[in-house]
N, C-alpha and C positions, 0 to 999 in steps of 0.2 A: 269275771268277764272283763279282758281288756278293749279296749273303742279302737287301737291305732297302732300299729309298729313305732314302738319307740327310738326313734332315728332321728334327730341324730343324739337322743338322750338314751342312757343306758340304765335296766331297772333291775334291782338285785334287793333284796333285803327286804327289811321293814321302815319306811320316811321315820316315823315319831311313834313311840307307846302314848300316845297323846291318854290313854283309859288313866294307865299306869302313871302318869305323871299327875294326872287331875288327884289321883289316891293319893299319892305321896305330899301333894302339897295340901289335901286336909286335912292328913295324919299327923305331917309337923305342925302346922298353924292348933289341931287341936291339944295337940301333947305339949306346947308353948301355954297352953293358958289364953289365947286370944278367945274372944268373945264372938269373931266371926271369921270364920275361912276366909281365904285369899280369894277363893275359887264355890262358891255353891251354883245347885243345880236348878233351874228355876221355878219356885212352887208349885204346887198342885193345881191343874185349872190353867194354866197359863202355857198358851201353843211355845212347842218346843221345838226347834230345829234338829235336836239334835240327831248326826246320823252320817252314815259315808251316803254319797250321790254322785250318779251320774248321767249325763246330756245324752241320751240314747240315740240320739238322731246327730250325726256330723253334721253341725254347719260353719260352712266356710266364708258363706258370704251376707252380712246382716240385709234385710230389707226391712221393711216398716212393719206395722203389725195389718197393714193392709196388702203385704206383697208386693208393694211398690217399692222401686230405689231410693234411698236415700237422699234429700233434697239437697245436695250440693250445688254452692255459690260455684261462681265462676272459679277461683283459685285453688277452691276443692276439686272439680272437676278434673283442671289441667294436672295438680297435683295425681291426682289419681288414677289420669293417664298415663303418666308417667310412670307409673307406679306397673300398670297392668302391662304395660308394651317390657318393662323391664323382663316381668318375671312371664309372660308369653315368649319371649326370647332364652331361657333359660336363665337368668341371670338370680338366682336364688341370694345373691349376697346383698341382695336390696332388703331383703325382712328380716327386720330388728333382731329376731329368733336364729336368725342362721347366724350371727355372732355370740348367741348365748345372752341377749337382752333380756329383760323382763319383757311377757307378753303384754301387760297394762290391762288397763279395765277398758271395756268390757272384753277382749278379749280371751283374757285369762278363764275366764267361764265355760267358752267354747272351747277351749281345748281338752282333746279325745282321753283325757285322764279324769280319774276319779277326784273327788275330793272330801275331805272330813268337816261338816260345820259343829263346832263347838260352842253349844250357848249356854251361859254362865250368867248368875245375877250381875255381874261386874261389864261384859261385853261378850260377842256374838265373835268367834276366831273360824277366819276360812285355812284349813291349811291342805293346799295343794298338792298332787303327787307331783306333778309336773315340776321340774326343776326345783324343789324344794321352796316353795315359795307360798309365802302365808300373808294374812292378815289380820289383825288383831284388831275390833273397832269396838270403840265402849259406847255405854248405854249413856253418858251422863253427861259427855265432852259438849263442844259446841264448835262449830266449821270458824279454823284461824280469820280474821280478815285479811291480813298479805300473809299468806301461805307461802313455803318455800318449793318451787316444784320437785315433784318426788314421782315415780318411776309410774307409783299407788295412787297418790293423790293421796291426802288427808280426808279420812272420813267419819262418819258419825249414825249412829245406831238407832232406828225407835219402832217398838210395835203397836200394830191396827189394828186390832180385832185379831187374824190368824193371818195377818200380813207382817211380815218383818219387809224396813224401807233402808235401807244403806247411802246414803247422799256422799256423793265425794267430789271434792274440788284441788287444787293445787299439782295436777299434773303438769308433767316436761310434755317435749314434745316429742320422744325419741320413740313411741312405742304405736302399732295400728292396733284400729280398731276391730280388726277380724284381718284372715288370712288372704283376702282378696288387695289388703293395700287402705282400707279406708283410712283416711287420713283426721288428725285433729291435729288441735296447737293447746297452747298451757291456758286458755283460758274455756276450756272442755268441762263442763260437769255432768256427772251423771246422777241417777237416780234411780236403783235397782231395787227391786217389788219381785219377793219371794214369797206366793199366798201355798198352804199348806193345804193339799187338797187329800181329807181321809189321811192312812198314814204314810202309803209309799209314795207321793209322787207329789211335786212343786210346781206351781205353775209360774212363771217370773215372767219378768220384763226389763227392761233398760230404756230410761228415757235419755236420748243424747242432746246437751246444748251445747252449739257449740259457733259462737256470731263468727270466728277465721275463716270457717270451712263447710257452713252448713245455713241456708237461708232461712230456717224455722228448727226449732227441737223435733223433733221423731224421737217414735217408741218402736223398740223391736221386741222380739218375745223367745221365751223357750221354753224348755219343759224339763224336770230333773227327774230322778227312778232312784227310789233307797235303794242300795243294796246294802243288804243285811248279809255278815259274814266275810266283807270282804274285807282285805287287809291293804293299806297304801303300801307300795313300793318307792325303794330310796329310788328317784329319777333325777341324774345328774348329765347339764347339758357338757360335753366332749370337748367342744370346740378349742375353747381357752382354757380349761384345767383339767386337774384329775383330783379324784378324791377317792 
């Protein structure tokens, strides 16, 4: 099942044997003589993410988990009109995307492509079909205090009961927060709540803080669907290169 015409990213192939590489790096670490794999799967008993998933429902435009807009300050606002009078105008070269940017968090979620979560005793790796673009978050780290801004934000891993909670801080400011324009700045955190409901389907959330552009935190929500069977496709953005 694909969610989207991949426009202006182009999909052919397979992104990663992520199975086949999890194998290969037991089989050396145990044929080495180490004492424990680089990479183990997570015990018996202990909720496991692992699985391809995807956002069944497009959403384009975040609201709160009440269905209200976003509580944007004054400079969000203007920001964000700006933003929407751009791209009502036709002017597509306003979203970070149409240059081949990273989507950022939390948009990277919502977009119409699958994705593979890999969780491992070491850390929890999202890897996207979407423009090849992953992330790696450990169980054990702890959030830098001055952070260097990064596209991701630096992030850190813990689980709840059958919640896995993702915290991330030290983002730029080049990337929205969904495909409408919402806007942040590099002092954005978020806080994303994946509860595993039975075994196909995720229920999440994202809580946004964000004092540049938002006059209280909001929570928005969505819902993930395993699909079992399905394979990622290499998706590379056009724009600026070729591979």
């Amino acid at each position: 099942m694909r969610l989207a015409t991949r426009t202006p990213c182009v999909a052919a192939g397979l992104l990663l044997g992520a199975a086949l590489t999890l194998g290969a790096l037991r089989a050396s670490a145990a044929s080495s003589g180490a004492a424990d794999p680089l990479f183990e799967q997570p015990p018996p008993g202990t909720v496991n993410f692992t699985g391809k998933w995807a956002m069944m429902k497009r959403i384009t435009h975040l609201v709160t988990i009440n269905g209200q807009q976003p509580p944007l300050n004054e400079a969000g606002r203007t920001e964000y009109a700006k933003r929407q009078a751009a791209l009502k105008a036709g002017k597509r070269s306003i979203d970070p995307i149409s240059r081949c940017w990273m989507h950022g968090v939390p948009r990277l979620l919502y977009a119409p492509y699958p994705f593979l979560i890999l969780q491992t005793t070491r850390s929890v790796d999202f890897v996207h079909e979407v423009n090849h673009t992953f992330r790696i978050i450990y169980w054990d780290q702890t959030l830098p205090d001055d952070p260097d801004p990064l596209w991701l934000g630096s992030s850190i891993a813990r689980l709840e009961g059958h919640t896995l909670i993702v915290d991330t801080i030290g983002f730029n400011d080049m990337t929205w927060l969904d495909y409408s324009g919402l806007p942040h700045g590099e002092k954005l955190k978020t806080e994303e709540r994946y509860t595993l409901v039975g075994h196909s389907k995720i229920e999440g959330t994202v809580t946004i803080t964000d004092p540049d552009f938002y006059t209280r935190p909001w929570t928005t929500r969505f819902t993930l669907i395993r699909q079992p069977g399905m394979s990622l496709r290499e998706n590379v953005c056009m724009d600026t290169h070729r591979m």
